[in-house]
Every structure is written in structure tokens, then in C-alpha cells.
N, C-alpha and C positions, 0 to 999 in steps of 0.2 A: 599652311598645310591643311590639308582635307581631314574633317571629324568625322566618324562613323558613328551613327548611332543606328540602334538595334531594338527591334519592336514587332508587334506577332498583330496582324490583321487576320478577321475571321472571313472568310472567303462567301460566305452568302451574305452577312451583316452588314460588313465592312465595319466593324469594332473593335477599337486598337489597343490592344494592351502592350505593357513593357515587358512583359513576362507570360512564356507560354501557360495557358491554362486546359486539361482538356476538353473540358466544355467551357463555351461562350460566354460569357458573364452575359451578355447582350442578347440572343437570342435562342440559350440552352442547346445550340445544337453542338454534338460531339466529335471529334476530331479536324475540327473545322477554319482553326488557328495557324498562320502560317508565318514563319521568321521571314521580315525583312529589313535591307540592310538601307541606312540611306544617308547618301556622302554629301556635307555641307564645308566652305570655308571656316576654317576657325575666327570667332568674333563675327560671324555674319548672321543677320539675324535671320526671320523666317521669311521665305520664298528669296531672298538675297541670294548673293553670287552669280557665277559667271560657270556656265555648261562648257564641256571641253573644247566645244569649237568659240570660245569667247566671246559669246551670245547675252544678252543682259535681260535677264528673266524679265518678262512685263509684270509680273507681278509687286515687280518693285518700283511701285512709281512716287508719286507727289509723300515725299517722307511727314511733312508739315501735318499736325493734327488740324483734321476737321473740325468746322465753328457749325454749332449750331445754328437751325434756320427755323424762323419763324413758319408757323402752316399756313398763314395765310400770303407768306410771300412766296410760296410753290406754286409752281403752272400745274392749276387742273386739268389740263388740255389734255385728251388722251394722245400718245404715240401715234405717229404717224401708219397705215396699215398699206403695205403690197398686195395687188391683187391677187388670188390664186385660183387658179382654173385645173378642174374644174372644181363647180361649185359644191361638189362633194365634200370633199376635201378646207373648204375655206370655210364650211360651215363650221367643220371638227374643230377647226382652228380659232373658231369666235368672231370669222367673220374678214378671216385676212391674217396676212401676217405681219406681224408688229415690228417695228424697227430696234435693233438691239436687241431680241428676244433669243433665248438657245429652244432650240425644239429635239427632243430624246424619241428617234425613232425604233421599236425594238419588234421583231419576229423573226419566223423561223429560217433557217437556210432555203433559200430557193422560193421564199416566198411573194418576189416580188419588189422587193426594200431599193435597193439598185434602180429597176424601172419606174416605181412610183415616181422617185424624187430626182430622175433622167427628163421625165416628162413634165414634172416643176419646172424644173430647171429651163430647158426647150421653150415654153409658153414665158419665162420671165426675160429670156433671150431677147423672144420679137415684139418684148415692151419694153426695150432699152435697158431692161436691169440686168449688170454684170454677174457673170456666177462662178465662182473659183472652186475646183469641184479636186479634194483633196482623194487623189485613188491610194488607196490602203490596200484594198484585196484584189484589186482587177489591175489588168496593163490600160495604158492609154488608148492602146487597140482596140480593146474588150469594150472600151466606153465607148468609143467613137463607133463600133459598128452598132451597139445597142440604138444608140443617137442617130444614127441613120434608119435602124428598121422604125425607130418611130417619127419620122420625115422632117429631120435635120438635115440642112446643104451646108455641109461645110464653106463651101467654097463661097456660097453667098451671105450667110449668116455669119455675124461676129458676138462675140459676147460669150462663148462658150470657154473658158480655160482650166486644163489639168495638172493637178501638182503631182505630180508622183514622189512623194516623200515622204515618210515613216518616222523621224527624226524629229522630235515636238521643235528644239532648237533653231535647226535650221528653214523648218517650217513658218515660224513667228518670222520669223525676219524675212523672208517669201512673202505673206501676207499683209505685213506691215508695207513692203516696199509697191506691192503691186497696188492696196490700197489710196498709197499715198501717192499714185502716180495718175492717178485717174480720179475721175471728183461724176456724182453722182451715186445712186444706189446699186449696195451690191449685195450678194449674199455668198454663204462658203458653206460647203456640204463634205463631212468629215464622215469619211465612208470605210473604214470605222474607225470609231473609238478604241477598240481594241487592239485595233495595228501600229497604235500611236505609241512612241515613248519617249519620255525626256532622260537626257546626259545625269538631271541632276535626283532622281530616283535612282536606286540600285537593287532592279528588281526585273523581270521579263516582262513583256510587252503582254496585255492582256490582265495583267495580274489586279486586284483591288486597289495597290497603292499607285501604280501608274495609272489605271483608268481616274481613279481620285483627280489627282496631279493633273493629267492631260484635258479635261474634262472643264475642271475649275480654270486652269490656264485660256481655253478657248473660249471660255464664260466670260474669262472677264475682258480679252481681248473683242469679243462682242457689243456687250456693253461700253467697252472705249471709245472704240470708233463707230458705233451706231446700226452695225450691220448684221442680218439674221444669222445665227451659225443653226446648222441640220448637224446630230449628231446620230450616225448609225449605230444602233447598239445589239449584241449578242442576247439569243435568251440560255436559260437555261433546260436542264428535261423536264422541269417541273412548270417550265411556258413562263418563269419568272425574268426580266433582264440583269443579266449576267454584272459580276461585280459590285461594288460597295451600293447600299441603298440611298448614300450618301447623293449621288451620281444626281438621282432622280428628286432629290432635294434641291441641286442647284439649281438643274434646269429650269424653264419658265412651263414648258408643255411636254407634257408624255404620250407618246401614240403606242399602244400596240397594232402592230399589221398581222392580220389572222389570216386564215385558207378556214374554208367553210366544207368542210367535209373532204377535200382531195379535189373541189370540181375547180369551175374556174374563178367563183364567187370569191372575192375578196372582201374583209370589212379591216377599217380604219377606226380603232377604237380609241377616244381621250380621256385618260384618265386622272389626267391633272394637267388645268389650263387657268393660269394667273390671269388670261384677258380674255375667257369666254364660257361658256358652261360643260363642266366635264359630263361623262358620259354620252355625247354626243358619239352619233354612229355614220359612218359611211359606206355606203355598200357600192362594190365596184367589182368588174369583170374583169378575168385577162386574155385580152386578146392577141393576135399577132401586131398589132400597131400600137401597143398600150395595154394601159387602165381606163378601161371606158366606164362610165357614172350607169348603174343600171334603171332605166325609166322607174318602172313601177316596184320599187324598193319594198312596199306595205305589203304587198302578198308573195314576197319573192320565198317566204320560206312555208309556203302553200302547194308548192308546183307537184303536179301530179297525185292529190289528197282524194282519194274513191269517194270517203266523208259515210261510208255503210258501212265501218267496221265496230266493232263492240272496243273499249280501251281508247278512243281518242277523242279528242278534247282540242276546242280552238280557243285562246283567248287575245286579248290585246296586251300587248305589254309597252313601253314607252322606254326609249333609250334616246336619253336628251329631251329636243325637242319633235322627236319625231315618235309615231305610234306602229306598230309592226304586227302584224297579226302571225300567231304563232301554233303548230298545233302539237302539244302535249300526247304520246303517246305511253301505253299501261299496259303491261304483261302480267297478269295475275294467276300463278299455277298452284297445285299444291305438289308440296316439296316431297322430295325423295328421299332424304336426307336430316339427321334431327336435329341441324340448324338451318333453319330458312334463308335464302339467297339474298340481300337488298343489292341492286345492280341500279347504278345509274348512270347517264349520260347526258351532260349539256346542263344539268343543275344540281344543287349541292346534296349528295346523301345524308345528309344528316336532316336537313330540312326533310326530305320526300320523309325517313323514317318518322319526324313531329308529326307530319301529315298525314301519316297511316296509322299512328298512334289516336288522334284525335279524331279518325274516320272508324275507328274501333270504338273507340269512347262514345262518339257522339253519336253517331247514325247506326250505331249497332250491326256491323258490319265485321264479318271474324275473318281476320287476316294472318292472325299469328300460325297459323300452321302451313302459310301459302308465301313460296317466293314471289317476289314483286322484281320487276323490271319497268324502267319508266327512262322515256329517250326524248330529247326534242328531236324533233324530225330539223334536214337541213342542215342541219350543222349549228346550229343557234345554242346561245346558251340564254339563261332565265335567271336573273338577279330580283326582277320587279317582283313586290308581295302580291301584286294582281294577280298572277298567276297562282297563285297557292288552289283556289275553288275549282280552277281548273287543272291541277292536277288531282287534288280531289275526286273531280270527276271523272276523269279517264282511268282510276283507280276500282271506280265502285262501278261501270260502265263494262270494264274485263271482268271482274267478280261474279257482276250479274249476265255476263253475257248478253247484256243488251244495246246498241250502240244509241249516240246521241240521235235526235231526228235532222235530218238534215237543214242547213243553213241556221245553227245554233253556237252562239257563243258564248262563253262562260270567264268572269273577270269578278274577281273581287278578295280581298283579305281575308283569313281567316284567323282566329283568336285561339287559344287554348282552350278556354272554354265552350268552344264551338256557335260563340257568334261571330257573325259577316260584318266588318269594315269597308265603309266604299272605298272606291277605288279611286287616286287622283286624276283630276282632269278625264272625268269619267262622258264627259260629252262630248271628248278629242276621241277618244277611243269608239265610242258609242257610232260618230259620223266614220271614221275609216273601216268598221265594218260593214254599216251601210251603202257607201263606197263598191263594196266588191260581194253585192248581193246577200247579206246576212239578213234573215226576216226577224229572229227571234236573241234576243240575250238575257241571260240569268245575271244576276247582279243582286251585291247588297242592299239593301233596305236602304235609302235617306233620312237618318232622323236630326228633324229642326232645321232641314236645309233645302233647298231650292231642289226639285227632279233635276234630272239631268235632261237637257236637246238632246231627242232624238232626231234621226234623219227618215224621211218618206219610206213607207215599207217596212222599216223596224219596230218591233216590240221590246221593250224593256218591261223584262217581269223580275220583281223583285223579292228578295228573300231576308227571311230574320237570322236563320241556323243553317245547319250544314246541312243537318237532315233535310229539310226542309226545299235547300237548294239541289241535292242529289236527287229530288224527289221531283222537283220543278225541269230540271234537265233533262232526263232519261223519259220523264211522262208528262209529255206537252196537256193530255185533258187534265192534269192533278191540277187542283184549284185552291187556295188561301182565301179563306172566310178575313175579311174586313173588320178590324179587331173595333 
């Protein structure tokens, strides 16, 4: 006879209690705990029993405990890696994708998620590697005409196959079988996660404890047999992926797929990758035959920049291993109203507020009676501390109504106390604005360390304070006596 047990998951956290609480024990949010139910055989232990269509969970395999292994009788050999075109994309990845690996793909409806991983798919087709492409949300139709507008022949290309099935049960035993009938590599793209559910949860499809459940079941059937599993994931409004966070713990690699303003600019952001370095960025277009890799990536969030206006500011920022020239725009008014407006976009408000605060303090600049507005242009958003001096700048730049002079860049950390920290890999940054005509850059001081390479044409002028840097930027004759 079937046990029922009963237990309350928190729908952002995925935190499980036995007993509802109304706020999370996990992650203090409130009203966010939800009952669920979940039918197990009596005496069967966990992940055990048999789903209603008489299906033998894979989770239950070799019973025998595990022996210990010595470390040095482990293969240090890394995983074998599939190639992925284009190279956009295999970069995010660390350079390929690894055999056995789960990969959590997560963005917005319509963003693309579908055709990205249409056009993987397609390129791994006409290199002999099988692709078992599980439709959750689409008909088989919808696939195949996608697959055709981006120049798949059915009728001459093989390798392409769709499961249309929703049923975690009956799906393992599809996958098990078609696996096991064909010998070479393959890979399986779960489109989505959230269309999926098993017999043996007792919950709707989409919910915390199924995605849990469906998620780790495909994980490990990955890792069984050797073969990549692609998991499409949900976000939420808040641009987080939907369901337990648990989810993105199993996984091996995390992508979000962003839209860059509404245009056609795509970015492939990694934010956790077991076999390559996170924060790697891929920038990609959509066109009617695809995701095409965009040539000149470094100045792609420069396009249409006058560069004579008062409020903007360009600096380099680094995402992975790639450098991106970025420009910082600043609305500085005085307010209507007897609370001043802080408005941001593309980076975090509470940073821009340290930033005005310390451009108050330090460089004697009176802001507090004046709303601020401050936007990355492009659609970008700004995580690296490089960019702090030059927000900075495009700060004191609208204030003073004076713009920067043209082909000047501005990179570097800034401190509470208002000194300048260099900036990493400050001579990768230094060459990609050289690159695309920049004469002049502000930049922290080096102290006890090596200058940085510049490139032909550039000037690297260097600063101690912020004052000092605000003063260097805005006024190319302002000069630093040699201490």
C-alpha cells in the first residue's frame, strides 16, 4: 500500500519543512511555503518503487555500498569534450561540452532558448552526434519547421529525434531504450524542465518538488550513461530561474539567455561552470536563419555614442575572459520634490548611491539636493569594480555640465575613503581601447607594481584620488606635479 507523506516547500528557496511556517525559515520570505503531497510504497526506501505505469525509478540502482578509492588510483584525465559551434557559445561552456555534464539553460519567454539549442543541436547532427530533443512546450511540428528555417533537410540528414512526452516515467525508459540501441555519442535537450513530471511526486508539473525530482532524475541518468543532458529552465519576474535553487546546485553549468535592450542582441551569460570559468559572456544576434556570433563584440555596446555630451563616461569592464568597452551615462538635476530621485539601470542602486556619497565626500561635489539618474547604455549591465571611477565620472561630468573630451576612457576601483585601486588586467583593457581609437585613459595609480602595456596612440594618465581623477578626465591641461 502507498504511504503519503506530507511536507511544505518554499517556492523561491526550495526549503522543506514538515510543517507550514509563514515565513521561510530559509530565506525569510513570506507567504511562500506550499503543501505537498508525496506517495511512496510502504517499506520502500528513498527514490525506490515502481511509478504507476510499472516503470523502476533509475534512481535506484547498484544497492551495495561504495568502497573507497584511493586518489591516486583516479583518472586525472579530463572528460572527454563535444565540439560546439559557434565558438561563442563553447567558449561560455569552457571550451566544449563535456561528456556526462547536465547544463541549466534559463531566460525570458521568447527569448530565443528553443532556437539557440535548435542550432546546437543541427551543427552536432552533421558531426555524427545523436540528439534526442525531449518537446515539452512545442508540437513536433513547431520543431521541425524551426529546424528547417535554420537549413535542416530532413529528408537528407539523420540524427535529429523527438520525444514528445511529458511523463518523467515513461520518458526514462524512451531514453534508456533508444540509448541503448545505438552506441556512439549522444546528447538529450529537456525543453523544459518544467513540463516534466513524475507518477511518483504528487504535485503539478512545474512546481519546486517536481522540478527537484525531474531535474536530479535526469542528472543522474546523465551521468549513468555518459551523455550531455540541456535543461530548459523558467525565470521568474524578478529575471531569477523559476523553482528550488536546489535545481542549479545539481546542475554542472548555468547559462542565463538575456535580450539586450528589445533589439536583436543576444548575450549567453555563465554563471556557474564546474569545467570552465564563470562569467564568461557571449554576445549573439537573431536573425532569420539563427543566432549568429556578433564580429566586433568589444564595442558592440558603443553603437551610435555622439561622445559630446556632458554625463557620459566610457570604461572597460571584463566579463570572463573577454574585455567590453562600456559607456556609463548620468542625469544630474535638481529635485522638485523633498526627496531626491536615485533611478538606476543596468547597475546595482545601492552601489551608484556609495558612489555619490563618496563623490560628496571626497571631491566636494553637492549632490544631495539633486536627483541622479545613471543608465548603461545598450542594454549592458556593470558588475566589474572597474567601472566604479567611471561612474563617477559621468556623475560629476552632468553636475558640472561639462562633457568628457573626446576618445577618453575612465577604469578603475574606487575606495571609501576616496582612493583609486587599479584595475585587473589593466593592460587587456588598456589594448581593447586602443583597439577602437581611444587616445587618452584615466586610471589608478600603480603603486610597487609594473605600469601597465599600453598600445600605440594611447595615453595612460594616472591618478591617486577621485578628486584628482575627476579633475584629470573632464580637464585634459590639469597636470600632477611628480611627488
Amino acid at each position: 500500500m502507498a504511504k503519503t507523506t506530507t511536507h511544505f516547500v518554499c517556492g523561491d528557496c526550495g526549503h522543506t519543512e514538515v510543517r507550514w511556517y509563514g515565513r521561510c525559515p530559509g530565506c525569510s520570505a513570506y507567504g511562500t511555503l506550499t503543501e505537498f503531497r508525496e506517495a511512496r510504497d510502504a517499506g520502500a526506501g528513498k527514490g525506490a518503487g515502481k511509478g504507476a505505469r510499472g516503470f523502476q525509478s533509475t534512481l535506484e540502482t547498484d544497492t551495495r555500498a561504495a568502497k573507497p578509492v584511493p586518489l591516486r588510483e583516479i583518472d586525472a584525465r579530463s572528460a572527454a569534450r563535444l565540439p560546439v559551434v559557434p565558438e561563442e557559445i563553447s567558449r561560455v561552456l569552457g571550451g566544449g561540452l563535456v561528456e556526462g555534464s547536465v547544463v541549466l539553460l534559463g531566460g525570458e519567454p521568447g527569448v530565443g532558448k528553443s532556437t539557440l539549442l535548435t542550432g546546437l543541436a543541427l551543427d552536432w547532427v552533421r558531426r555524427g552526434v545523436r540528439v534526442l530533443y525531449v518537446a515539452g512546450e512545442e508540437s513536433p511540428a513547431q520543431i521541425r519547421l524551426r529546424a528547417e528555417r535554420l537549413g535542416f533537410k530532413p529528408e537528407r540528414e539523420e540524427g535529429f529525434e523527438i520525444l514528445a512526452e511529458v511523463r518523467l516515467e515513461p520518458l526514462l525508459e524512451s531514453l534508456d531504450a533508444a540509448l541503448a540501441a545505438h552506441d556512439g555519442p549522444a546528447v538529450i535537450i529537456a525543453d523544459s524542465i518544467q513540463t516534466l513530471h513524475g507518477d511518483q511526486v504528487d504535485s503539478y508539473p512545474g512546481s519546486p518538488t517536481q522540478i527537484r525530482y525531474c531535474g536530479g532524475t535526469l542528472a543522474d541518468l546523465a551521468r549513468r550513461r555518459g551523455c550531455p543532458v540541456f535543461l530548459v529552465g523558467h525565470v521568474t519576474k524578478s529575471g531569477d530561474l523559476a523553482g528550488p535553487k536546489l535545481l542549479e546546485h545539481m546542475v554542472d553549468t548555468v547559462l542565463y539567455f538575456e535580450g539586450s535592450g528589445g533589439g536583436a542582441i543576444r548575450l549567453v551569460r555563465a554563471v556557474k561552470n564546474r569545467f570552465g570559468t564563470t562569467g564568461e559572456l557571449a554576445v549573439l544576434e537573431m536573425r532569420q536563419d539563427g543566432l549568429i556570433p556578433v564580429d566586433d563584440a568589444g564595442a558592440l555596446f558603443l553603437g551610435g555614442r555622439d561622445g559630446n555630451e556632458p554625463g557620459a563616461a566610457v570604461c572597460a569592464v571584463r566579463n570572463g575572459s573577454r574585455v567590453f568597452l562600456v559607456e556609463v551615462q548620468a542625469l544630474v538635476a535638481s529635485s522638485r520634490y523633498g526627496t531626491p530621485q536615485r533611478v538606476v539601470q543596468g547597475v546595482d542602486g545601492k552601489r551608484v548611491a556609495l558612489l555619490a556619497a563618496i563623490l560628496e565626500k571626497r571631491a566636494g561635489l553637492d549632490l544631495a539636493g539633486c536627483d541622479v539618474f545613471v543608465k548603461v547604455a545598450g542594454g549592458a549591465r556593470l558588475d566589474d569594480p572597474a567601472a566604479d571611477l567611471a561612474i563617477l565620472t559621468a556623475l560629476a561630468s552632468s553636475l558640472r555640465e561639462r562633457p568628457l573630451p573626446p576618445g577618453t576612457l575612465v577604469v578603475g576601483e574606487v575606495g571609501l575613503t576616496g582612493e583609486l585601486r587599479p584595475a585587473a588586467a589593466l593592460s587587456e583593457r588598456l589594448r581593447e581601447a586602443g583597439r577602437h581609437g581611444f587616445q587618452r585613459a584615466v586610471c589608478a595609480a600603480q603603486k610597487g607594481s609594473t605600469p601597465p602595456q599600453t598600445p600605440a596612440g594611447l595615453t595612460a594618465i594616472a591618478a591617486r584620488s577621485v578628486e584628482e581623477a575627476v579633475a584629470l578626465a573632464l580637464e585634459p591641461a590639469a597636470t600632477r606635479e611628480e611627488g
